[in-house]
N, C-alpha and C positions, 0 to 999 in steps of 0.2 A: 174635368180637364177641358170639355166643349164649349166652356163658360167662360175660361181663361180669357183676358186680351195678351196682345202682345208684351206691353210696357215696356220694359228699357232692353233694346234689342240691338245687339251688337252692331259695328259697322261693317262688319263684313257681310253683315245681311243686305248691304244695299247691290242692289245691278250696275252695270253701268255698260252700254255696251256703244259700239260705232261702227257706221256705215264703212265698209273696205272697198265697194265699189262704187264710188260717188260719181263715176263718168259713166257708170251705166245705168240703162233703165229701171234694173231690178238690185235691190237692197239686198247684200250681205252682212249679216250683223257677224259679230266679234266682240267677246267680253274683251273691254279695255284694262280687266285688273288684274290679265294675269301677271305672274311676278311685282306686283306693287307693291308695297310694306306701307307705304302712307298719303291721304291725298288731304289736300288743306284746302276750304271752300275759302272762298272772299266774294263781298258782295257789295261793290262800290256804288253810292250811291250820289246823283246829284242833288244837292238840297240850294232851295231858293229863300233867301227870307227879306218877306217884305214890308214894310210898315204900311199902312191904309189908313186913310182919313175916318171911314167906316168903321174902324175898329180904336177909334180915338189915339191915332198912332202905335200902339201894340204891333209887335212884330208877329208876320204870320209866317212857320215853317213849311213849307211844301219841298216835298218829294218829288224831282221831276222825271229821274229817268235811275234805273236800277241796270247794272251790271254784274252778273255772277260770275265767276270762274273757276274752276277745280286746278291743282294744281297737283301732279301726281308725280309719287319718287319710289323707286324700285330697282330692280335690277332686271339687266337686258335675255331675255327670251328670245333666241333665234328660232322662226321659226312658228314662232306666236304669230296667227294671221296678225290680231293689231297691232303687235310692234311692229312688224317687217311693215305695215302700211303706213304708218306714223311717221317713222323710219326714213320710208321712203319719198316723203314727203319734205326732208330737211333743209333741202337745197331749193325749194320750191317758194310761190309767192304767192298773192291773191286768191283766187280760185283753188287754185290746186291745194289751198292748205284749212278747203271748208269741208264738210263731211256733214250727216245728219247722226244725232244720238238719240237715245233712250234710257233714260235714268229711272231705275225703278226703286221708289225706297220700301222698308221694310214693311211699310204699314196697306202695299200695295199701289200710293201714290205714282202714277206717271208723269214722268217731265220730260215733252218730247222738244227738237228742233234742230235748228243747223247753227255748227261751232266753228270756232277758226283755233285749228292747233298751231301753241305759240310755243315758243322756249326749247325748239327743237336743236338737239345738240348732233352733226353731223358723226357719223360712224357710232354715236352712243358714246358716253363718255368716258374717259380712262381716268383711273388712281392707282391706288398700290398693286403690284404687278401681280401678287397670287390672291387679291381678290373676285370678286363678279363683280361684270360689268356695269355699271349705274347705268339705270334708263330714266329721262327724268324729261317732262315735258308739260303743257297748262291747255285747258280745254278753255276756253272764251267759250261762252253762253249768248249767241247771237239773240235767237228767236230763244221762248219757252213759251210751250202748251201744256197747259196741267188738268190732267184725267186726275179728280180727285179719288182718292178711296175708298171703300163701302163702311168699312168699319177696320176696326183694328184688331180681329178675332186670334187668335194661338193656333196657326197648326197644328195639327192631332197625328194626321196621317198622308200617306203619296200613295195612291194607287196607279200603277201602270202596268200594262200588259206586254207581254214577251215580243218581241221583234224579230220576226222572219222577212228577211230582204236580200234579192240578190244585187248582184253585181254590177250590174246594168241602171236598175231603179233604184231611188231611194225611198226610204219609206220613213214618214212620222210616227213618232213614239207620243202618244196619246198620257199625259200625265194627270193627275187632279189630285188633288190638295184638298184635305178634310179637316175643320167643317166647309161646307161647300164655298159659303160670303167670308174665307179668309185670302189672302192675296195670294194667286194661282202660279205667283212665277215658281219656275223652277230652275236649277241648277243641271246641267245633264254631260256624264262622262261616262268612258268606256273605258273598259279595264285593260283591253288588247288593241291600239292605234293600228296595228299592221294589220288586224283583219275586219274591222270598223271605224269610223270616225263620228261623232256625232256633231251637232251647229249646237247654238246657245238657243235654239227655238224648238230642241229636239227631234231635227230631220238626221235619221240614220243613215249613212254610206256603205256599202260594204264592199270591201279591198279584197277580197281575196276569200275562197272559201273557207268556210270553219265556224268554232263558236268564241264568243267573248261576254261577258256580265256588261249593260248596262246599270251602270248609278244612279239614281233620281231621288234628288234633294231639294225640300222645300226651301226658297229663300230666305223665307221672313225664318225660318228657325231651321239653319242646316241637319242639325242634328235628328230630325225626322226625314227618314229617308226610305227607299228600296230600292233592292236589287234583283234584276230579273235577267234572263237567258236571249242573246243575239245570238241569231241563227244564219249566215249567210251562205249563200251558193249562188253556180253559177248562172252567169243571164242569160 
């Protein structure tokens, strides 16, 4: 099983997450996929072609400038840090409608930089009245940074340990992903919202005394996962 690679790895393996406070100094991320059902990449490219004396008139193709963009359609989550930010952002222009992301794909690959969300539909969008509501919007791909990945190893296992935190602090939930050189993201949720919360970077909150299960799911392959005991009290 240690030997396995990845190979054809679903899409929901991949991350995607975005900056909620881009006016402030300090980064809060937010998976952008919750509620999505579909995202469609495009990657417009400009091509130049030129004929050259040098090449006995022969046309040369060149590639001058590369544009990605995600284009994502789902339905509206209130309440979801990144829709409500996205969201909120409808009515907005220039500036206000840049943010920084993180796209991690399943093989571990990082592609980080700052996006302009486009295609934003004011109040979310309406259809048939006793359906849910469409949220549908397009990530523009300003800058990309790409942290290539180590290799393309299979998941085995998630080890994490139990989380005691009070109310006051929060505290990191410590994950890792075995074999050790396969892609370390993780997936991270809590069974009880009213008495913890958890980030997509695994920093635990705790709302109120009690216990709840944290879930910790490797990305590249969810289906490897574990579950362990939050413990919070007072601060």
């Amino acid at each position: 099983m240690a030997d396995e690679t990845l190979d054809f790895a679903p899409n929901y393996a991949h991350t995607f997450e975005i900056n909620t406070t881009p006016d402030s100094d300090k980064k809060t991320w937010a998976s952008a996929l919750v509620g999505i059902t579909n995202v469609v990449p495009a990657n417009e490219e400009t091509v130049s072609e030129d004929a050259y004396y040098n090449d006995l008139g022969d046309t040369d193709s060149s590639v001058d400038a590369v544009k990605v963009s995600l284009a994502f359609t789902g339905h509206r989550k209130y309440g979801d840090p990144a829709q409500d930010f996205i969201q909120s952002r409808a009515l907005m222009t220039k500036k206000k409608r840049k943010t920084d992301y993180r796209w991690t794909q399943p093989d571990g690959t990082l592609l980080e930089g700052v996006l302009t969300m486009a295609d934003l539909v004011p109040g979310s969008a309406m259809g048939d009245a006793n359906s849910k509501g469409d949220f549908t919007w397009t990530a523009k791909l300003n800058t990309i940074a790409e942290t290539p990945a180590a290799n393309e190893a299979m998941p085995t296992g998630v080890t994490v340990s139990e989380v005691n935190v009070t109310t006051k602090t929060p505290k990191q939930a410590v994950a890792s992903v075995q074999p050790q050189d396969c892609n370390q993201k993780c997936h991270f949720a809590v069974q009880d919202d009213t008495i913890a919360t958890v980030s997509p970077d695994g920093m635990v909150t705790g709302l109120k005394e009690g216990e709840t299960k944290l879930i910790v799911k490797a990305a590249a392959c969810p289906s490897v996962m574990q579950t362990v005991k939050v413990a919070v009290t007072a601060g």
